[in-house]
N, C-alpha and C positions, 0 to 999 in steps of 0.2 A: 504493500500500500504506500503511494506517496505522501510523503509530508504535507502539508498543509506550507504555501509560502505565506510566512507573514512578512509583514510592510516593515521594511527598515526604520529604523529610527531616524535616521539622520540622511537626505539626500540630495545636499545644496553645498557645492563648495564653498568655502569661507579663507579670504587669505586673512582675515583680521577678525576678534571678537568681537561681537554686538552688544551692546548693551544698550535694553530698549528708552527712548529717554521721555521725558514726563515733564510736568510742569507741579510749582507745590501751590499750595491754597491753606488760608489761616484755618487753622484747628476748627471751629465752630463753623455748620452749613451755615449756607443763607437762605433767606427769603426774599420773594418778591421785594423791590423800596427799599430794602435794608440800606441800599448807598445813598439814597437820597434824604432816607430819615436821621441817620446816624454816620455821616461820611468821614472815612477816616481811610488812612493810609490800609487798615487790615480790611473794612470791609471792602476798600477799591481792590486791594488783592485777591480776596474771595469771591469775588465778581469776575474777575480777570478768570480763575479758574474756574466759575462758574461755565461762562462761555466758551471757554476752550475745551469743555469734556462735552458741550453741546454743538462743538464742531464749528462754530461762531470766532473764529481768530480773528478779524479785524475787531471784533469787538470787545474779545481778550486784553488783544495789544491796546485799544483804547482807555481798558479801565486801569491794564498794569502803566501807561502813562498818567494817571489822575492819584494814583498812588504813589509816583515819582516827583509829583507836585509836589505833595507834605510830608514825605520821607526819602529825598533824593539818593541816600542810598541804599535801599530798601536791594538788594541785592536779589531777593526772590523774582522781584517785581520785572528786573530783567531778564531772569532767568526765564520768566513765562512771557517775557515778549519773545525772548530769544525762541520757543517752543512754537509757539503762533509764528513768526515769520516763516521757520520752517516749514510747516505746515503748508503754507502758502506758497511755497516755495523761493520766498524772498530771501536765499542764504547769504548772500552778501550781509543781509541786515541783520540773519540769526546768528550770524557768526558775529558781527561785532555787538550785539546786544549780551552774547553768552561771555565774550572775553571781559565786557564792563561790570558783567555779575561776579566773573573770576578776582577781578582787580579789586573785589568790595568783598569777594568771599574767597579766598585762593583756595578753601579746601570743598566746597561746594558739588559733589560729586553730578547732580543733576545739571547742572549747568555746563561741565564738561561734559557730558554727555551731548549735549545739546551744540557746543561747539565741534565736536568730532563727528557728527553729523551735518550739520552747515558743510566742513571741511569736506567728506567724504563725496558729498554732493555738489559740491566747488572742484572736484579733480575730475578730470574728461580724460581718465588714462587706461586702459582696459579693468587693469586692475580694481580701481577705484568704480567702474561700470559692476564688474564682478561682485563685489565686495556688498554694493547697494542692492544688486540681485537678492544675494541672501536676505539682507536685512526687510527688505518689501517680503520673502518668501516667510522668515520668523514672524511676521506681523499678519500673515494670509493675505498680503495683496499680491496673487498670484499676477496679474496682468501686470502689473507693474516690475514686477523679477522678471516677469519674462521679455517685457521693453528694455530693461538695464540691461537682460544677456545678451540680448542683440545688437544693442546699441556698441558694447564691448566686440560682439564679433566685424562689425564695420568697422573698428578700427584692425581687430587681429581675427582675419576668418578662422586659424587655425588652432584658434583660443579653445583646447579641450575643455577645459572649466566653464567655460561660457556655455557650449553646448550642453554639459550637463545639466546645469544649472535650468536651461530649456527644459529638457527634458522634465526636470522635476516641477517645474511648472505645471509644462502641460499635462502630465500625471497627474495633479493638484485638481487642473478646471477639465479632469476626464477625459482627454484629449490623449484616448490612450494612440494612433497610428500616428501622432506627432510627438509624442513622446518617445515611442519606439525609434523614430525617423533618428531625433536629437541623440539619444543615449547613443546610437549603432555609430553616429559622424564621431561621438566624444570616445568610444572606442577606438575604431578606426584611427584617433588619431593619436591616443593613447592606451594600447591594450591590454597595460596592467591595470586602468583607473576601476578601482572596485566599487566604488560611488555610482559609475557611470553602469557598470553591470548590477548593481543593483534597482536601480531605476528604470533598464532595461526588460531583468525577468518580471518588476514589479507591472509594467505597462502590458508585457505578452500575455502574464496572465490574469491581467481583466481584461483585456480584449478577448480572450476564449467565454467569460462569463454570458 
């Protein structure tokens, strides 16, 4: 009797660790008006991460500047603009929002976070294409790993990691005879890549289901 394949744990190359980044929010939820009946540096920050976990960044980064107003070093405060610009993909701006939260917090670990992300997404190097793969694949935004592998193999076709990393994509959004396609190129072009034969037998067999 055959084994039973189960699903690998792990099938996304990474040349660098991820570490997911976040924004903080004052200890105490809000309520509706809480900023406008009681406005202070914490509840313009709580507000700030109100809207940013409602997917509202420009109105994030509005209230964490109304909170910069009466606490200009309020170090969080940049820290969740630096998170909102990202977001939006304004890295130029989340990278210098995240170094001005460092400069006020140096051991700040969210905030560095939030600049090695800016930076990651400021490098147009395969590698750096590669690397944001993974990171969209750890978060589930499959489509988006699978435009950074690409985008990596226009700069290097023969970028075995990049293929894979396809691959396990399209595994992700079920896409199993393109997945197959990607793992077989990321073979082919390195036959010992066990990443890439695991994404492979993982796609043949659901395609037989």
């Amino acid at each position: 009797m055959r084994a039973k394949l189960r699903r690998p744990l792990r099938h996304v190359y990474a040349l660098a660790t991820w570490v997911a980044l976040t924004v903080v929010g004052a200890a105490a939820q809000t309520t509706p008006g809480i900023v406008a009946k009681a406005p202070s540096a914490d509840t313009y920050l709580a507000a700030s991460y109100e809207a940013y976990q409602q997917g509202k960044f420009s109105d994030s980064i509005a209230a964490a500047r109304e909170a910069l107003k009466l606490r200009p070093d309020l170090a969080w405060a940049w820290n969740n603009m630096a998170a909102s610009y990202n977001s939006l993909g304004l890295f130029d701006d989340g990278l210098r929002a995240a170094q001005e939260a460092l400069r006020l917090q140096p051991d700040f670990t969210l905030a560095q976070n939030n600049l090695e992300w800016a930076k990651l997404n400021l490098d147009s190097t395969p590698e750096g294409y590669v690397t944001r793969s993974l990171a969209y694949f750890r978060q589930g935004k499959y489509e988006e790993s699978l435009k950074a592998a690409q985008a990596a193999l226009h700069l290097r076709p023969d970028y075995a990691e990049a293929w894979n990393n396809i691959a396990a994509a399209d595994n992700a959004l079920t896409h199993w005879a393109d997945g197959i396609q990607a793992a077989e190129q990321a073979i082919r072009l390195k036959p010992d890549f066990q990443l890439a034969k695991n994404n492979l037998a993982w796609a043949q067999s659901q395609l037989k289901h």
